[in-house]
Structures are given as structure tokens and as C-alpha cells.
C-alpha positions as CSV (number, residue, x, y, z in Angstrom):
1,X,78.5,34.0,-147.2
2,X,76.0,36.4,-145.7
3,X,73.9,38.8,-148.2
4,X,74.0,41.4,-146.1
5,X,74.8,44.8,-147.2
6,X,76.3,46.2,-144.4
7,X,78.6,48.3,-145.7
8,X,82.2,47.6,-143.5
9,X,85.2,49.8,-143.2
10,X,89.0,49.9,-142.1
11,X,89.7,52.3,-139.0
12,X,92.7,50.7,-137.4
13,X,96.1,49.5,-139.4
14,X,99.2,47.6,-137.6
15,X,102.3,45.8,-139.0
16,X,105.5,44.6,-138.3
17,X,107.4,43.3,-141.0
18,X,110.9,42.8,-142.8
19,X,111.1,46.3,-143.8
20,X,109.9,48.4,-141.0
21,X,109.0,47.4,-137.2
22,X,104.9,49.4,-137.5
23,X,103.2,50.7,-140.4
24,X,104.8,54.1,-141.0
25,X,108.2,52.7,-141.4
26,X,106.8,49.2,-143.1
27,X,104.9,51.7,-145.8
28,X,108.0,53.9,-146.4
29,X,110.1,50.8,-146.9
30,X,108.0,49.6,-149.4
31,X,107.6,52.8,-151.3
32,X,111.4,53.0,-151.6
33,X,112.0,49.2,-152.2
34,X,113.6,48.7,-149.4
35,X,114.7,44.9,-149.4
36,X,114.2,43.6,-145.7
37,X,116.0,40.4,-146.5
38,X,119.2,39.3,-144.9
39,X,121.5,36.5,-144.8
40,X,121.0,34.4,-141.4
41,X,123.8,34.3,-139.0
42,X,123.1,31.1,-137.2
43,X,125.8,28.6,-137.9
44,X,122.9,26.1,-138.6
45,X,122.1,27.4,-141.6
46,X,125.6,27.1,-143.0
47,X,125.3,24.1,-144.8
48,X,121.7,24.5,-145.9
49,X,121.5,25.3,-149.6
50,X,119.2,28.6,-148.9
51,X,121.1,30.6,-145.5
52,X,118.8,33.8,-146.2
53,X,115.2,35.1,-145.4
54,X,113.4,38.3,-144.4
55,X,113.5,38.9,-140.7
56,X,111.4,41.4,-138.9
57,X,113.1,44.6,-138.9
58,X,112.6,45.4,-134.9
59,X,113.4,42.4,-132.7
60,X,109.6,42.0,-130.8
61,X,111.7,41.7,-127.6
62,X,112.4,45.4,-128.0
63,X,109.0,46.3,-128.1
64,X,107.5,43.7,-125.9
65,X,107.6,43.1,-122.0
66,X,110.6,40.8,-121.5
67,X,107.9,38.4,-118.8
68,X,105.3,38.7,-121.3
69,X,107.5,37.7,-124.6
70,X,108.6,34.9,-122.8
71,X,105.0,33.0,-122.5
72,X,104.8,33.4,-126.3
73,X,105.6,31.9,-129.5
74,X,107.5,34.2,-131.7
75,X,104.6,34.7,-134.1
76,X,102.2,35.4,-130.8
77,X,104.4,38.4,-130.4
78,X,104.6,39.4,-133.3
79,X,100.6,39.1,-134.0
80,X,100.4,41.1,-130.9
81,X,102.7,43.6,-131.7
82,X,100.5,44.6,-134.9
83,X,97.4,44.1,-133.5
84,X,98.4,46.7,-130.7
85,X,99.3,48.8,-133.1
86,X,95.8,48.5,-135.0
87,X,93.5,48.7,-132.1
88,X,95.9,52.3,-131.0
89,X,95.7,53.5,-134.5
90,X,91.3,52.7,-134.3
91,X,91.5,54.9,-131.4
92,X,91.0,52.3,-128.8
93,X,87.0,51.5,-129.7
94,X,84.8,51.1,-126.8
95,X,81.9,48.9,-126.9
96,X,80.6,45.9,-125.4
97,X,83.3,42.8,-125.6
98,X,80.4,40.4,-126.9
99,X,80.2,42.8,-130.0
100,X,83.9,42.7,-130.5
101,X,85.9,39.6,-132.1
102,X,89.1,38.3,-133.4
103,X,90.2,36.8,-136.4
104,X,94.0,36.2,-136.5
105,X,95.3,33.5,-139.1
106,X,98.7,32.0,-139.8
107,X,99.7,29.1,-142.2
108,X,102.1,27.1,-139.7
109,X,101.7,28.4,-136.4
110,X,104.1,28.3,-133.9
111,X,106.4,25.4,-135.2
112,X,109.5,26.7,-133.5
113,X,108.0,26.3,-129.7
114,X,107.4,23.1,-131.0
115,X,111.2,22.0,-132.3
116,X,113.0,24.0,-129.4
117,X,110.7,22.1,-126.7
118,X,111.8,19.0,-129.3
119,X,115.2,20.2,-128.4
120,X,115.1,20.6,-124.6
121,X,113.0,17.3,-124.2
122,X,116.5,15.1,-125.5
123,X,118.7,17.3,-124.5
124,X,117.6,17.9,-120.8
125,X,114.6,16.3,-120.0
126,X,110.8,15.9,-119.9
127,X,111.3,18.0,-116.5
128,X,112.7,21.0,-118.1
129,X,110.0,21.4,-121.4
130,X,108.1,25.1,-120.6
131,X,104.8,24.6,-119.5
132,X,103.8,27.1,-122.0
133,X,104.7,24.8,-124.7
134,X,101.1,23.8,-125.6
135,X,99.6,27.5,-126.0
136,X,102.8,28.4,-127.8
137,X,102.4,25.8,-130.2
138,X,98.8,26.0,-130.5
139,X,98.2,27.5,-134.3
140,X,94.9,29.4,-132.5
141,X,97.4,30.6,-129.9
142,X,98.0,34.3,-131.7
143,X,94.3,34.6,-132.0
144,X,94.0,33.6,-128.8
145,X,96.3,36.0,-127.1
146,X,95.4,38.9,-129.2
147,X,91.5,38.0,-127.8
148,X,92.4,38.1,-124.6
149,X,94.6,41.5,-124.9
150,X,91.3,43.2,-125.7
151,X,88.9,41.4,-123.9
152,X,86.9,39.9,-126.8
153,X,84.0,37.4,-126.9
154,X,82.3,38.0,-129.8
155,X,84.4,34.7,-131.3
156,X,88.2,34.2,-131.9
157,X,88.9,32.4,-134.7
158,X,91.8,30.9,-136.8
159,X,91.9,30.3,-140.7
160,X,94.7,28.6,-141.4
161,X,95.0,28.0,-145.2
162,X,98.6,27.7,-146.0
163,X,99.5,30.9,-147.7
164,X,96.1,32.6,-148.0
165,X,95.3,32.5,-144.2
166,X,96.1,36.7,-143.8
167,X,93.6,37.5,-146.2
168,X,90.9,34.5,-145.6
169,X,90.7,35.8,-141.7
170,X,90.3,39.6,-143.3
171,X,87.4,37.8,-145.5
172,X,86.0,36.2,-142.7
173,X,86.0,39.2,-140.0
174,X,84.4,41.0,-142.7
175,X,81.5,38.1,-142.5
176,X,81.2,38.4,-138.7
177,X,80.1,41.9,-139.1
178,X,77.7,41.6,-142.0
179,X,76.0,38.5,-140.3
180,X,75.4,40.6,-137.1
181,X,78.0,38.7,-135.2
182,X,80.0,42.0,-134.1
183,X,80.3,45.5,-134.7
184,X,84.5,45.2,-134.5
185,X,86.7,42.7,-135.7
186,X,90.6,42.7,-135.6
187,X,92.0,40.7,-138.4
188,X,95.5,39.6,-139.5
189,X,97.5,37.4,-140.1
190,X,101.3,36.0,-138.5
191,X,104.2,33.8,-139.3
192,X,107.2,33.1,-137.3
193,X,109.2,29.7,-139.1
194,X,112.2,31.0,-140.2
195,X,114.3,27.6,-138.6
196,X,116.6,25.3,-140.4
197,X,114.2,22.4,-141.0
198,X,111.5,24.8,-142.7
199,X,114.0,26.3,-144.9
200,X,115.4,22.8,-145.0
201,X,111.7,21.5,-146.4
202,X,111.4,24.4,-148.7
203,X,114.6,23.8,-150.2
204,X,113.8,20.5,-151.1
205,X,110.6,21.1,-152.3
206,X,112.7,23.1,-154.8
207,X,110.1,26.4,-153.7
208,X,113.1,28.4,-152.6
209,X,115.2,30.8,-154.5
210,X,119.3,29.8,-153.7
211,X,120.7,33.5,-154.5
212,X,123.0,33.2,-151.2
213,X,125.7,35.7,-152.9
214,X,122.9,38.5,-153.6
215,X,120.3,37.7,-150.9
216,X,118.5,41.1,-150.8
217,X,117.8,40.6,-154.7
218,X,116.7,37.7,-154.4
219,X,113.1,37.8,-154.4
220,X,112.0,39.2,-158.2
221,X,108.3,38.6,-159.0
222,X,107.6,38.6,-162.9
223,X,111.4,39.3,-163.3
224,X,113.1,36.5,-165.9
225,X,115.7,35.6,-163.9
226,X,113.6,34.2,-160.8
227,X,114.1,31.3,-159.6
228,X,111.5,30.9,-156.5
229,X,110.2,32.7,-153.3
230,X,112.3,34.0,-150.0
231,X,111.2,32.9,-146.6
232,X,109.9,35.6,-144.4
233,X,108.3,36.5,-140.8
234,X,106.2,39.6,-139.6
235,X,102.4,39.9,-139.2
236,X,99.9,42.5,-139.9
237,X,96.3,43.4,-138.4
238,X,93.4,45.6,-139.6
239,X,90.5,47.1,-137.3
240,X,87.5,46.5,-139.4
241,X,84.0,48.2,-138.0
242,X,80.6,48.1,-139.2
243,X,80.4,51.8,-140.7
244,X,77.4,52.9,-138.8
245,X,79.3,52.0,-135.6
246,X,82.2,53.9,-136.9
247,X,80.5,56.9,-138.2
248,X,78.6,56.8,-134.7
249,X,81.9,57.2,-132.8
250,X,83.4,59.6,-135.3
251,X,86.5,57.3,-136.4
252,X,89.3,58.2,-139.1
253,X,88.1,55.4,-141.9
254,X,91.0,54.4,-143.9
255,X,89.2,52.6,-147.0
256,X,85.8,50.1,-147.2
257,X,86.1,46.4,-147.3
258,X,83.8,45.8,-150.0
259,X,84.2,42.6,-150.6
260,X,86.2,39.5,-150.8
261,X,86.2,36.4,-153.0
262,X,87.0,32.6,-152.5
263,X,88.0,29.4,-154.7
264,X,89.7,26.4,-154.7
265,X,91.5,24.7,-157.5
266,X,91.3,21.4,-156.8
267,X,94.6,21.0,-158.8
268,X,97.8,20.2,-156.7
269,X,98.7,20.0,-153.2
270,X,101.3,22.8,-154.3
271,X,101.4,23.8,-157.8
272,X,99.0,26.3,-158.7
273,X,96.5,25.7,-161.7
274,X,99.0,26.5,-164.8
275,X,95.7,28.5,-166.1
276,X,95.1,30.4,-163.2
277,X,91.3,29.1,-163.4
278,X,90.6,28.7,-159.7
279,X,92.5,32.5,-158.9
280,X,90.5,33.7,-162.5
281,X,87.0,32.7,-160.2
282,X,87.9,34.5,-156.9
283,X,89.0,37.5,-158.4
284,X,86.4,37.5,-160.5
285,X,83.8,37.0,-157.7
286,X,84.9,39.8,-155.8
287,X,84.5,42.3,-158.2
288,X,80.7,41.1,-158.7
289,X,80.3,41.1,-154.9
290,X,82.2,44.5,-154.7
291,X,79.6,45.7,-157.4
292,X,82.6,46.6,-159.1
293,X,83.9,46.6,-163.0
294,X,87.0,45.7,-164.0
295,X,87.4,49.8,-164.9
296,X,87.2,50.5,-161.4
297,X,90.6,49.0,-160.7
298,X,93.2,51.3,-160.5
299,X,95.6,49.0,-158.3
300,X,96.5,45.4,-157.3
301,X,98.8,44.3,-154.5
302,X,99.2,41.2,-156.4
303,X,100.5,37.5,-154.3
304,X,103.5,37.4,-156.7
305,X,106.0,35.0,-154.9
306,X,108.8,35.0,-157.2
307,X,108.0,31.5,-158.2
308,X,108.3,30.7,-161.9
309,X,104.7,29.1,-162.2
310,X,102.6,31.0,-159.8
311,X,103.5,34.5,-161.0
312,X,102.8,33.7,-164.8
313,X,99.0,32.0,-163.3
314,X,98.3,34.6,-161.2
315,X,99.4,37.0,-164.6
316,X,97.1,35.1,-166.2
317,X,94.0,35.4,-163.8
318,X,94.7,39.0,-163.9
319,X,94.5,39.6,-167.3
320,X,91.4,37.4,-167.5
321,X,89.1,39.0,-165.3
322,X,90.6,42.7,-166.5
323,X,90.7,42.5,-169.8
324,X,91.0,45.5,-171.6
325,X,91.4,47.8,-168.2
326,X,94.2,45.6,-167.3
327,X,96.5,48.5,-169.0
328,X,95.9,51.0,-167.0
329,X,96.1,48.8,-163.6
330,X,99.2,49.6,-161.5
331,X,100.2,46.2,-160.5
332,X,102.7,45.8,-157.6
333,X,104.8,42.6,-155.8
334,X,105.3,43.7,-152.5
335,X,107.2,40.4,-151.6
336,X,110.3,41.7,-153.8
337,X,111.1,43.5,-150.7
338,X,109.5,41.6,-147.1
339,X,110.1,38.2,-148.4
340,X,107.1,35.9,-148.4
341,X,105.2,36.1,-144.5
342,X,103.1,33.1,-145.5
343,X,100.1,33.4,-143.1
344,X,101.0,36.8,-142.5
345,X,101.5,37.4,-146.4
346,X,97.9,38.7,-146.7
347,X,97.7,40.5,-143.7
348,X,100.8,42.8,-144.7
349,X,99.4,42.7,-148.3
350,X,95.9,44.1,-147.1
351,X,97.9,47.0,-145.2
352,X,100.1,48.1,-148.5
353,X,97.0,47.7,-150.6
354,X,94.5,50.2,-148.4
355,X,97.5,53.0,-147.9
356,X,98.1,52.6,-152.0
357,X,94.2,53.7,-152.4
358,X,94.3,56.2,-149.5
359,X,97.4,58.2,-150.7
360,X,96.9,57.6,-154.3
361,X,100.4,55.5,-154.5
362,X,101.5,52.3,-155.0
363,X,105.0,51.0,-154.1
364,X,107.7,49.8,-156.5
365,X,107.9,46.1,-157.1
366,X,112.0,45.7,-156.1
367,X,114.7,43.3,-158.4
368,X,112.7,43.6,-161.7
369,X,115.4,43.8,-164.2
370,X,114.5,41.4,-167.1
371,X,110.6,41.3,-167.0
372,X,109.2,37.8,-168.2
373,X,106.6,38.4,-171.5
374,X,104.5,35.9,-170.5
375,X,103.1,38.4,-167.7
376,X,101.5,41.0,-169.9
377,X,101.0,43.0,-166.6
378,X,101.6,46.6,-166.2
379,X,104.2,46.1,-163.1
380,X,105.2,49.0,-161.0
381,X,109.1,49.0,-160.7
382,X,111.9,52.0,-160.4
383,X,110.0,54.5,-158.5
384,X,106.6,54.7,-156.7
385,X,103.9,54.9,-159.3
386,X,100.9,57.4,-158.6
387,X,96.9,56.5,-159.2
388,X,94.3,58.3,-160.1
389,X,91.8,60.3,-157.8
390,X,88.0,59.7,-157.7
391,X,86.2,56.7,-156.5
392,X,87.8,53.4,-156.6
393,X,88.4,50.0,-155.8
394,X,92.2,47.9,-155.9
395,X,92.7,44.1,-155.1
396,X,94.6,42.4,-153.1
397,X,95.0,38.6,-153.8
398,X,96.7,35.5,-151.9
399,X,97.0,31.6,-152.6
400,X,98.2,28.9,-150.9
401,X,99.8,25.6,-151.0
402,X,96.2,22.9,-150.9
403,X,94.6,25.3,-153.7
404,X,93.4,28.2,-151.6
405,X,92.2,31.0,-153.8
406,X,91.6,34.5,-151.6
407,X,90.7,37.8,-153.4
408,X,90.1,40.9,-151.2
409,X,88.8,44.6,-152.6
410,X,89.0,47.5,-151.0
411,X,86.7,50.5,-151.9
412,X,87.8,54.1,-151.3
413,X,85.7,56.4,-149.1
């Protein structure tokens, strides 16, 4: 990682999600605990044992050109959707496209291209699969698109580290600017895979909750009675600037990246580390990078799947690195509500955790009736829970399936 000391900041926010089709209606979902998840009405998912996830809330053909959506994967659209959204909300930036780059992440990329060109190829032909099939399934493809909507060649790049991907391209952009490599980066993260043999694979990997008769409750980090995590789509993007570039141009600055931390467990290809070691060293790393003290937390936007092993490790990462502040940390599981967006999980994440600190506010963690004691967390659930002013830093982690450890802090300004 670079040394530098460039200090970079958030001027530009996009989402589309389960709960809300931008940021202004994701945000108010989220403070309300709005669930976003829904059974699925395909007849293919009728004998599956899980027939629910969290759909985005606006359909991206109703906000896209219907020739455009057509030449893209589903999580291309909806990566462009929320990076449009971004760049609008940064005011448009104008600088030189060699000091402007992309990072846009997902975990799976798009898969779906893949199985419905599958599909066509024995149903109808090698003559009939879309010629857009390759750059649809391509897992760079959103990255690439999103590049070539605003004309950047500074780099595009794609992380793709299961479930940590969102926030590993926001830790990554924020590289790119420190080493000198560009003044602007968009960042985010996608995911489009809600189909029958994902949910199918999930299922019998036994990571799935199977609450089919109360689907929108489903989801319930830290809550007793979970029983595993709900599929979800959506992406999310952030406009991150080198602060003298954004000062220079007199941009709205949301919140400072200040710094973000990585590990690896080297544990399981899908189980967490029961002691939360490898999440206990990222968090903990971001912090010191941040220059930050575990007193200066007032917030975390915490990965909190609804798994019964990864929310009682990720508990107990938190509580190690917090220690004695960890009581008066407002600690919130956003996925109660959108479902998990896997490589977009970050991404969203990022967004929630930078409006908590702006507006002093973070969002209810939805279906937490029965809280586990194991967690020893101080979990926001039942109404909105509001933080305290002054200077201040809140976290947002992820993990993913392989061991991926991703901690992100955000800095108030």
C-alpha cells in the first residue's frame, strides 16, 4: 500500500438497491427498516428449497435506454445505474480522462448472460447466442462499461473477492489516488445472480436462510433465531477525489476516506475463522492507518449476514479491537433489510456508512427479536439511533467466501 498522505475524500454517492432505486430512497428505506425482500415469482423457483431474495426495487429497464440495456448484463446496468448517479451527485468533475479511473468490483459477475446464452445455445442454436455474450459475461465488463460512460483512462480495474469485492475496489481507488495514479476514482461494487442454480448452490451449501412463509423477515443478523443469509442484487458507487482537487473545484465533500485495511484468514474456503482473527487484523489496521483510536468510533456498518458463525466472528473482531469503547458504538446490519448484494455488499455498505456519519444517524438493524448473547454488541434495532457530533470516524467491514478480510473508515469533515 502507498504511504502517502494524501488526504482523499467522498464527493459523489450512487445506489440502487432492494430498498430504494438511488440513494435518497435506498437511505430512507434503510432508516425505516424497510425490508426489500420478496418472494420470486418465477415458476422455476417453485421447487427450490429457498424461492425468496432481495430484488432491486426499480427494474434498471425503467431507468435505462431499452437499446442500451440490452448490450448488458443485468449487473452492467445496474453498476451503471449507480455510478451515473455518483458522477451527477460529484457534479460532473471535469479534468483530464488520464487522471480519472474506475474501480468497479463484483463477486460473480455476470453469470446469468452466461446460463441464458447456455439456454439459447440447446435450445436454438449456436446461430442465435448474442454476440454480446462475451462482454456480458466478462466479470471486468461493469468496470468496463462504467469506464467507457465517462471516458476514463487512468486504469479500470476489477477486484473480485467473493463477498468483500465492493469495499476492496473502494480500498483500492483510494490507492490510485494516494500513489499519484488519478485525481478521481469511481468505485463500487455490483451483483446480479439471483437465478435458480445460484440459489440452488447456496441452498446446498446450507448458507441460505429457508424462511419461505415469512420472507421479508428473513434476514436477522445477531438475532437467535437466524438461520443464514438472503440472496440479493443492487450495486453502489462512490466518487472519491484527491481533496486538493476537490477543494480546487469547490465540491460538496460528503466524508474522508481515511483509510482502509486488509487480511486474509487462511482458514476455510467458506467458513470464517471461528475467532474472528483474520477480521480482528483488518479492522484493527485500519484504525492505525486512519490514525484513529478505538474512542473515535461512534458507528459501524457492520458485514453481518445473518449466518450463525460469521455474525458471532465478526462480534468477536469487534469487540477485540474496541474494547472498552465498544459500548458506546452504534452498531448496525444493514442486510436485515437489502438482502446480501455480495460484490455489491460493500459498495451499498460504504454508502449507508458515510450518510450515518454525515447526518449523525444510523439505520435500524430490521428482524432483531431474540438477540444472541454471544454478540456482546450494542446493535441498533426499533428506531434509527442518533450519534454524536464532533470529529469522527465509523467502519464499515466486509468478508468473503476464500478468507477475504476488508475494513474501510471513513472520517468526518
Amino acid at each position: 500500500m502507498s504511504t502517502s498522505t494524501q488526504r482523499v475524500v467522498v464527493t459523489g454517492l450512487g445506489a440502487t438497491t432492494p430498498v430504494g432505486g438511488d440513494v435518497a430512497s435506498t437511505w430512507e428505506g434503510l432508516l425505516a427498516g424497510k425490508s426489500g425482500v420478496r418472494l420470486l415469482e418465477d415458476p422455476r423457483y417453485a421447487e427450490l428449497p429457498v424461492r425468496f431474495a432481495g430484488q432491486v426495487a426499480v427494474d434498471p429497464y425503467d431507468v435505462l435506454d431499452r437499446v442500451e440495456a440490452r448490450k448488458l448484463d443485468r449487473c452492467q446496468q445496474l453498476a451503471l445505474i449507480a455510478a451515473r448517479e455518483a458522477w451527477g451527485d460529484a457534479s460532473r468533475p471535469e479534468l483530464d480522462p488520464e487522471r480519472l479511473g474506475v474501480v468497479f468490483a463484483t463477486g460473480i459477475g455476470g453469470i446469468v448472460s452466461l446460463l441464458d446464452n447456455y439456454d439459447i445455445l440447446n435450445t436454438r442454436g449456436w446461430s442465435r447466442v448474442s454476440p454480446m455474450s462475451v462482454p456480458q459475461l466478462m466479470p471486468n465488463g461493469a468496470a468496463a462499461w462504467v469506464g467507457l460512460d465517462l471516458g476514463a483512462k487512468a486504469g479500470i480495474h476489477t477486484p473480485v473477492s467473493a463477498c468483500a469485492s465492493g469495499a476492496e475496489a473502494i480500498g483500492y481507488a483510494l490507492e490510485m489516488i494516494r500513489s499519484g495514479r488519478a485525481d478521481v476514482v469511481v468505485a463500487g461494487g455490483t451483483e446480479a445472480c439471483i437465478h435458480p442454480i445460484t440459489v440452488a448452490a447456496f441452498a446446498a451449501m446450507r448458507a441460505l436462510s429457508t424462511r419461505n412463509d415469512e420472507p421479508e423477515r428473513a434476514s436477522r443478523p445477531y438475532d437467535k433465531g437466524r438461520d443464514g443469509f438472503v440472496m440479493g442484487e443492487g450495486a453502489g458507487a462512490l466518487v472519491l477525489e484527491s481533496a486538493e482537487h476537490a477543494a480546487a473545484r469547490g465540491a460538496r465533500v460528503y466524508a474522508e476516506v481515511a483509510s482502509v485495511g486488509m487480511t486474509a484468514d487462511g482458514h476455510h474456503i467458506a467458513q470464517p475463522d471461528p475467532e474472528g482473527k483474520g477480521a480482528t487484523r483488518a479492522i484493527r489496521l485500519a484504525l492505525e492507518a486512519a490514525g484513529a483510536s478505538p474512542s473515535d468510533v461512534i458507528h459501524v456498518n457492520a458485514h453481518a449476514t445473518s449466518t450463525p458463525q460469521g455474525d458471532i466472528a465478526e462480534a468477536t473482531a469487534i469487540r477485540a479491537v474496541l474494547g472498552a469503547a465498544t459500548d458506546g458504538v452504534a452498531v448496525s446490519g444493514t442486510k436485515s433489510m437489502t438482502g446480501h448484494l455480495l460484490g455489491g455488499a460493500g459498495a451499498v455498505e460504504s454508502v449507508a456508512a458515510i450518510l450515518a456519519l454525515k447526518y449523525r444517524l444510523a439505520p435500524v438493524t430490521a428482524n432483531l427479536d431474540d438477540p444472541d448473547d454471544e454478540i456482546g454488541l450494542d446493535i441498533v434495532h426499533g428506531s434509527p439511533r442518533e450519534l454524536r457530533s464532533g470529529d469522527a470516524v465509523v467502519l464499515n467491514n466486509s468478508f468473503g467466501f476464500g478468507g477475504h478480510n476488508v475494513a474501510l473508515v471513513f472520517r468526518s469533515v
